[in-house]
Structure formats: structure tokens, C-alpha cells
C-alpha positions as a LaTeX table, in Angstrom:
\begin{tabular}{lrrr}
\hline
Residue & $x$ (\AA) & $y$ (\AA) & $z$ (\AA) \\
\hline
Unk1 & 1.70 & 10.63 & 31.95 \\
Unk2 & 3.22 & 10.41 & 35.66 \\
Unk3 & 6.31 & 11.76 & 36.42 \\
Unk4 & 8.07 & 8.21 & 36.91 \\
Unk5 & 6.81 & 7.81 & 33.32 \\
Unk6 & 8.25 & 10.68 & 32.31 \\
Unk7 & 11.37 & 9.87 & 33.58 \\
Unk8 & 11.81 & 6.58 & 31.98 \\
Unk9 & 11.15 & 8.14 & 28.68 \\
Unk10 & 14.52 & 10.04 & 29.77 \\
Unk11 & 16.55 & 7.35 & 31.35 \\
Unk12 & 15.57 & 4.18 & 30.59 \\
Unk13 & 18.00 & 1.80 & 29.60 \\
Unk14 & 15.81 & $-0.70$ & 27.77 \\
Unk15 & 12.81 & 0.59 & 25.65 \\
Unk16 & 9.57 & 1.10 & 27.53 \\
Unk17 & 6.40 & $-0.07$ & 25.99 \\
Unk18 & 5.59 & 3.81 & 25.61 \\
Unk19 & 8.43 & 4.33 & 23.34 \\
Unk20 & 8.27 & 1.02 & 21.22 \\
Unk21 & 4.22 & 2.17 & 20.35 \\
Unk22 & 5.69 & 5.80 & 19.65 \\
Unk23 & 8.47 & 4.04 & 17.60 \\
Unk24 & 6.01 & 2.40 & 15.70 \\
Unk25 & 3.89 & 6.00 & 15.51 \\
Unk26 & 6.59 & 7.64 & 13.82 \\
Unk27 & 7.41 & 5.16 & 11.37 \\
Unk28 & 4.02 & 5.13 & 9.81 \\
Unk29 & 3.77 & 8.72 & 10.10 \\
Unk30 & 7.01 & 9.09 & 8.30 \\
Unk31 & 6.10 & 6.71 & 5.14 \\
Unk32 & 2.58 & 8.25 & 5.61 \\
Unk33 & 4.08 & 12.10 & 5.75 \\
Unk34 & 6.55 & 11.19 & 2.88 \\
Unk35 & 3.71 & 11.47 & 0.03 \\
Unk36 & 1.83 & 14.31 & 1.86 \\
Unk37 & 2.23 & 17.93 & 0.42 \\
Unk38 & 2.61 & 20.47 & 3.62 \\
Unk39 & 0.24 & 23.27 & 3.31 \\
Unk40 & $-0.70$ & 26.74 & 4.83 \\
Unk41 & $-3.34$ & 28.95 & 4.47 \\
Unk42 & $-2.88$ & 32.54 & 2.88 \\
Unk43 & $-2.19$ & 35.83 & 5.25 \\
Unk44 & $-5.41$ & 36.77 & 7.11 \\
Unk45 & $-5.21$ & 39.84 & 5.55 \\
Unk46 & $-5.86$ & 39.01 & 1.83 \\
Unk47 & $-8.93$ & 36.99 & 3.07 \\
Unk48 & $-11.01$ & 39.94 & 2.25 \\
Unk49 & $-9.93$ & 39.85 & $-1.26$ \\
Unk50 & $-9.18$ & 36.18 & $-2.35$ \\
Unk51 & $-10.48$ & 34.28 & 0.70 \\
Unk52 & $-9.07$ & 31.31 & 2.64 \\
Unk53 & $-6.62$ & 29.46 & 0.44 \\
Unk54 & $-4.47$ & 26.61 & 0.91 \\
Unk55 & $-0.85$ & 27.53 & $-0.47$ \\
Unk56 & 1.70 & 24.54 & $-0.90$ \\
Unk57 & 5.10 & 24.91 & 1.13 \\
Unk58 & 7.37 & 23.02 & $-1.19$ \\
Unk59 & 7.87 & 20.01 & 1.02 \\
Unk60 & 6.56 & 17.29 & 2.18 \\
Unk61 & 5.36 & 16.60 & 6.16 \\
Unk62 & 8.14 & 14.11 & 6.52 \\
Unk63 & 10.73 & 15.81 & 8.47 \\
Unk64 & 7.47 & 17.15 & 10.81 \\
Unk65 & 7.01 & 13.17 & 11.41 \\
Unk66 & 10.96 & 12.68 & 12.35 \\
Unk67 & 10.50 & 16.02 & 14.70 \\
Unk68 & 7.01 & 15.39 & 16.17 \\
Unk69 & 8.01 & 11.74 & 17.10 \\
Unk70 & 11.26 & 13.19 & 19.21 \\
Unk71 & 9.12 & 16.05 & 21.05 \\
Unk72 & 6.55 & 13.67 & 22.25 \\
Unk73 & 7.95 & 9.85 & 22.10 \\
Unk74 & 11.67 & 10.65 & 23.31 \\
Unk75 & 14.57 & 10.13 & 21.39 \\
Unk76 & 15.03 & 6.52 & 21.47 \\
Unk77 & 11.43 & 6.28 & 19.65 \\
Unk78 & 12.72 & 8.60 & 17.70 \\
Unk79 & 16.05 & 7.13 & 17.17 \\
Unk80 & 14.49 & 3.66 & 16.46 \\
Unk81 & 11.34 & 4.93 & 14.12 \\
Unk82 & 13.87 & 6.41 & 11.60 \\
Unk83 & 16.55 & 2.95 & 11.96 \\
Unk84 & 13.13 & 1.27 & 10.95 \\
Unk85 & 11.84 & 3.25 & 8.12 \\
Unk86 & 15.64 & 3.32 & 6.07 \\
Unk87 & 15.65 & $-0.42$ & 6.98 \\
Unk88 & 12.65 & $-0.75$ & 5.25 \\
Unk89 & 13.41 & 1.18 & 2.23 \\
Unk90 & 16.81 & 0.41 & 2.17 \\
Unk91 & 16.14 & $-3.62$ & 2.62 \\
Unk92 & 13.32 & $-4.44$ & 2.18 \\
Unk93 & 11.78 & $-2.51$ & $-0.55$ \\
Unk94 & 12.29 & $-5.47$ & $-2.92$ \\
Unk95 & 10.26 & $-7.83$ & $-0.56$ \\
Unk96 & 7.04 & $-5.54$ & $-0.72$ \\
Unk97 & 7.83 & $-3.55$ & $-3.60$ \\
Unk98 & 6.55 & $-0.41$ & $-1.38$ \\
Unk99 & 8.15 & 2.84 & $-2.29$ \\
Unk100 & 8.88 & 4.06 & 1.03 \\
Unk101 & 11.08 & 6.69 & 0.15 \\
Unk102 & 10.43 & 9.40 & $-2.68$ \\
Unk103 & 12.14 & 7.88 & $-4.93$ \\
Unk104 & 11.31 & 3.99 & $-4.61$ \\
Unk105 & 13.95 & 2.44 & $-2.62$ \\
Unk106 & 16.27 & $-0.63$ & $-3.02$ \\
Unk107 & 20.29 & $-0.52$ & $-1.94$ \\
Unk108 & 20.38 & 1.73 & $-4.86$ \\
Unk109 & 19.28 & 4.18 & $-2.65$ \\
Unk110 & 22.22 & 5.12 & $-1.34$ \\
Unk111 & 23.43 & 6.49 & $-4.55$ \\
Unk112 & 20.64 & 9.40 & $-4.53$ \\
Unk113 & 21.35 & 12.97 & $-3.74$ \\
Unk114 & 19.40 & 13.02 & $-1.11$ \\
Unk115 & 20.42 & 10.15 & 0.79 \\
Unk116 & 22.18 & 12.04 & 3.20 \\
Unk117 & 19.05 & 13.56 & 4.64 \\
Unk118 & 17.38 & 10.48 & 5.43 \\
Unk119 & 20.56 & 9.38 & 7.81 \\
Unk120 & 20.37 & 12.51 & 9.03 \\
Unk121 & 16.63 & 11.49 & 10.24 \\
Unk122 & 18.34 & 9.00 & 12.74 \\
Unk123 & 20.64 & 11.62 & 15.06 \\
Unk124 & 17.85 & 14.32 & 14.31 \\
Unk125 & 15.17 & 12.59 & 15.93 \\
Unk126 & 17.50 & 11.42 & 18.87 \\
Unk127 & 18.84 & 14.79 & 19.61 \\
Unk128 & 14.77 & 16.51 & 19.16 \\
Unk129 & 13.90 & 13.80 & 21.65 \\
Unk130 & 16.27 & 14.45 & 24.31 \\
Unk131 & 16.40 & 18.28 & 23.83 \\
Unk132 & 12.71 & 17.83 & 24.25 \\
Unk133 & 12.71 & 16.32 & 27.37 \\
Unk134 & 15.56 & 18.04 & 29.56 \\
Unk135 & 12.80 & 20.07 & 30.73 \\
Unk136 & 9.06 & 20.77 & 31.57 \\
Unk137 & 7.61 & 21.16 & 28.18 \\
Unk138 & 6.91 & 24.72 & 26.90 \\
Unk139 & 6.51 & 26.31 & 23.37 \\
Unk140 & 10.35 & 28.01 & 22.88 \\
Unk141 & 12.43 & 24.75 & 24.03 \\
Unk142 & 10.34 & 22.56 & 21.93 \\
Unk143 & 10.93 & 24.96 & 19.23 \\
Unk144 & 14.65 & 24.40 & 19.74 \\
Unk145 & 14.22 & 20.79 & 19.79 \\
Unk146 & 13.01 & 20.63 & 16.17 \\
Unk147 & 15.25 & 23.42 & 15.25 \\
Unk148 & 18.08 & 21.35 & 16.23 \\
Unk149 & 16.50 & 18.66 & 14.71 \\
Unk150 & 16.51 & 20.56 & 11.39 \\
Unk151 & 20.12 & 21.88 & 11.68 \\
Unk152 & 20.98 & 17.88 & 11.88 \\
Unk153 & 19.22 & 16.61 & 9.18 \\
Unk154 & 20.32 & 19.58 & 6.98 \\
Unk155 & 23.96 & 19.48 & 7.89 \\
Unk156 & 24.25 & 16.01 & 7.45 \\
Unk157 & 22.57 & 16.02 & 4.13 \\
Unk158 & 24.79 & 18.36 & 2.61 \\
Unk159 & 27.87 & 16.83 & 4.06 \\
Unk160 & 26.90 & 13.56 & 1.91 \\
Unk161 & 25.67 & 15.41 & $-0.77$ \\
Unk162 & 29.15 & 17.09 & $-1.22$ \\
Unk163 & 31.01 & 13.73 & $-0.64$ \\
Unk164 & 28.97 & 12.03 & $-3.20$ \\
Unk165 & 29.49 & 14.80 & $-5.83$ \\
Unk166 & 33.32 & 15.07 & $-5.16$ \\
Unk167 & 34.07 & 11.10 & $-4.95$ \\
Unk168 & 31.42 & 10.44 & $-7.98$ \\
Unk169 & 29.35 & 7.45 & $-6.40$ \\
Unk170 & 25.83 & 9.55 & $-7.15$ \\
Unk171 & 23.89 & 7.75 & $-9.58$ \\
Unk172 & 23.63 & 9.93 & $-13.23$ \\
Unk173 & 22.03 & 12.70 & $-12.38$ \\
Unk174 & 21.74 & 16.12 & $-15.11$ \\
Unk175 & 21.29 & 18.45 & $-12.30$ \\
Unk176 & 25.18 & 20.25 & $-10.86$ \\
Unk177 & 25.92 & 20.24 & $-7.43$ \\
Unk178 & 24.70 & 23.50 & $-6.84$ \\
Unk179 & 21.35 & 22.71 & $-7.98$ \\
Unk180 & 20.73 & 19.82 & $-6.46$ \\
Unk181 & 22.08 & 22.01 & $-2.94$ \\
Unk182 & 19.27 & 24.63 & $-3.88$ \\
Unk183 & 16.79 & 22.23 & $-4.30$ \\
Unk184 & 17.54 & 19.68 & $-1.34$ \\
Unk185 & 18.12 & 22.69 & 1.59 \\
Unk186 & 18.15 & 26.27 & 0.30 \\
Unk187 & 14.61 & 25.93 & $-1.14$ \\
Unk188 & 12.89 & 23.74 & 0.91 \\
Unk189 & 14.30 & 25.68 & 4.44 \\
Unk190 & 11.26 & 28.01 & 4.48 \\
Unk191 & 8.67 & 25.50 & 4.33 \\
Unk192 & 10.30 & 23.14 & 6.86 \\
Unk193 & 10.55 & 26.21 & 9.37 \\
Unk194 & 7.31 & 26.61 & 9.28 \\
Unk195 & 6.64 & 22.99 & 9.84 \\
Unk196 & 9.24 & 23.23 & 13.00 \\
Unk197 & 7.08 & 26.16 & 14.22 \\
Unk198 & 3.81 & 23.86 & 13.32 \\
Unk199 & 5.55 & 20.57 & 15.08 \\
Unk200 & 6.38 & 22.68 & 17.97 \\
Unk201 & 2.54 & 23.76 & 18.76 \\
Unk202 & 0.92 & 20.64 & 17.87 \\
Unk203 & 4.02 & 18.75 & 20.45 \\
Unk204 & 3.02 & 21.05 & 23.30 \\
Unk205 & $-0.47$ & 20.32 & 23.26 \\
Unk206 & $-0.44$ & 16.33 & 22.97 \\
Unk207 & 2.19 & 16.65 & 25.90 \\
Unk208 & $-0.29$ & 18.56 & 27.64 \\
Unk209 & $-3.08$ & 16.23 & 26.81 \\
Unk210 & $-1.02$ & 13.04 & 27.64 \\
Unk211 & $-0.44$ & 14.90 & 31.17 \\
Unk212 & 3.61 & 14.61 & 30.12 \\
\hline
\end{tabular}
């Protein structure tokens, strides 16, 4: 991409046909990356013993979608991808009867534990996108991007989470609040690092592809 390109990606008032397709890119990633287990393969140095193996991270490749979207759309195709997808599980999951979140969907929604970390997709993306964009792309700042991105989405899941658990509007759930806080963020950090740290590569070489 040129370097006037470039810069509307940054500056641009109104949306730029580049962002609206990458808007659209990272809402079907999202609901696509929302039922797709992350994997990674086993340390090179038990592949003399057991081989190449796939072992399952924990998570899904959803917050990788949110992240990968900001480092190479921007952060209003970010921004807008993520308004899009909890406007269509929030409103119109009844319509289609797609579960586009984890859980189904429905207004309903908002009375699930982890609510709070799809909001947080919203400001995470925006804040990844511009972060990713301040300068010339390179591996480290792109890292920070999605790390930043991460810290958001985290943060303001927990926030909500603790809200919800002290005012009582979650729907019945068996689990306490500090197992649904170990099973929302403190387990699931590991595996979405090494997404960020996957999202990061993977960013840096479509932006060098797409000459942006």
C-alpha cells in the first residue's frame, strides 16, 4: 500500500474502502475464530521422542481475530468489526438463530460472565490499530499493539465480571467468583500470549506483503 494509503488508514475521518473490507475481514474471522481451538506444536526437542504434535492452548483464536484485524486494518476496522459482531449476537441472534458467541447469544447475553470481554473487543481493537500504526511496522511495536490489546480486553472483562458478581445481575451460575476469574483470565493468559506473539508475526508479514 502507498504511503498516502497508509496515511488515511491513520487519519481519515470517514472510513476508506480499505478499512470497511478489513471491517468486514475481522468480523468473519472473529465468528469464524470463535469455534476454532488455538494450537501449537510440542518443543523441538521432544520431537526425537514423541514427534510433531499438536498441543491445544486452552483458547480459542478469537481474540487473535480482534488483534490481527487492528495490526493490519487500523483501528477503526477494528473498532467497527467488533461493534458488528456484538450487534449481531447481541441483536440479531434471534433473526438467524446463529450462535455467534460461545454461548448462543440473544440480549440475555449480557448477563454471562464473560460479557465483559467481548466489550472489551471494541477499545482493544481500536487501541491495537492505532498503536499499530504510529510507526513503520516492525516485530516489537506490533507486539505491543496486541499486548495492549490484551491488557484491554482483560481489564475490562474483569472489571464487569466483578460488577456483575457484586450487584447480582449474572445469570445462575454454580461456579464463585474466583472461579469463574481463573477460568475467564488467569488460565487462558498463557495461551492468548502466545497467540499475541503468533498475531504479531503473521501482522508483520501481510504488512510487508501489502507493501504497508
Amino acid at each position: 500500500m502507498s504511503k498516502f494509503c497508509r496515511q488515511r488508514v491513520k487519519t481519515s475521518p470517514v472510513l476508506a474502502p480499505f478499512e470497511l473490507l478489513w471491517a468486514l475481514i475481522g468480523l468473519v474471522l472473529t465468528i469464524v475464530a470463535t469455534w476454532m481451538e488455538a494450537f501449537t506444536l510440542n518443543a523441538p526437542w521432544t520431537w526425537g521422542q514423541s514427534g510433531m504434535a499438536l498441543l491445544s492452548l486452552g483458547v480459542s483464536f478469537q481474540v487473535g481475530a480482534v488483534l490481527l484485524t487492528g495490526c493490519v486494518g487500523g483501528k477503526n476496522a477494528a473498532a467497527l468489526s467488533q461493534v458488528a459482531y456484538l450487534v449481531l449476537g447481541l441483536a440479531l441472534f434471534r433473526v438467524f438463530e446463529f450462535p455467534v458467541f460461545t454461548q448462543g447469544g440473544g440480549l440475555s447475553y449480557v448477563r454471562e460472565p464473560g460479557f465483559g470481554y467481548l466489550i472489551g473487543f471494541v477499545p482493544a481493537g481500536w487501541v491495537c490499530g492505532y498503536l499499530a500504526f504510529q510507526n513503520p511496522p516492525k516485530l516489537e511495536t506490533l507486539a505491543l499493539s496486541c499486548l495492549s490489546g490484551l491488557g484491554i480486553i482483560h481489564g475490562l472483562g474483569i472489571i464487569y465480571l466483578t460488577l456483575a458478581s457484586l450487584l447480582g445481575w449474572l445469570q445462575t451460575v454454580s461456579a464463585s467468583y474466583w472461579e469463574l476469574l481463573l477460568g475467564y483470565s488467569i488460565l487462558p493468559m498463557p495461551g492468548h500470549l502466545v497467540i499475541v506473539c503468533a498475531v504479531a508475526v503473521l501482522s508483520l508479514v501481510l504488512r510487508q506483503l501489502l507493501f504497508y
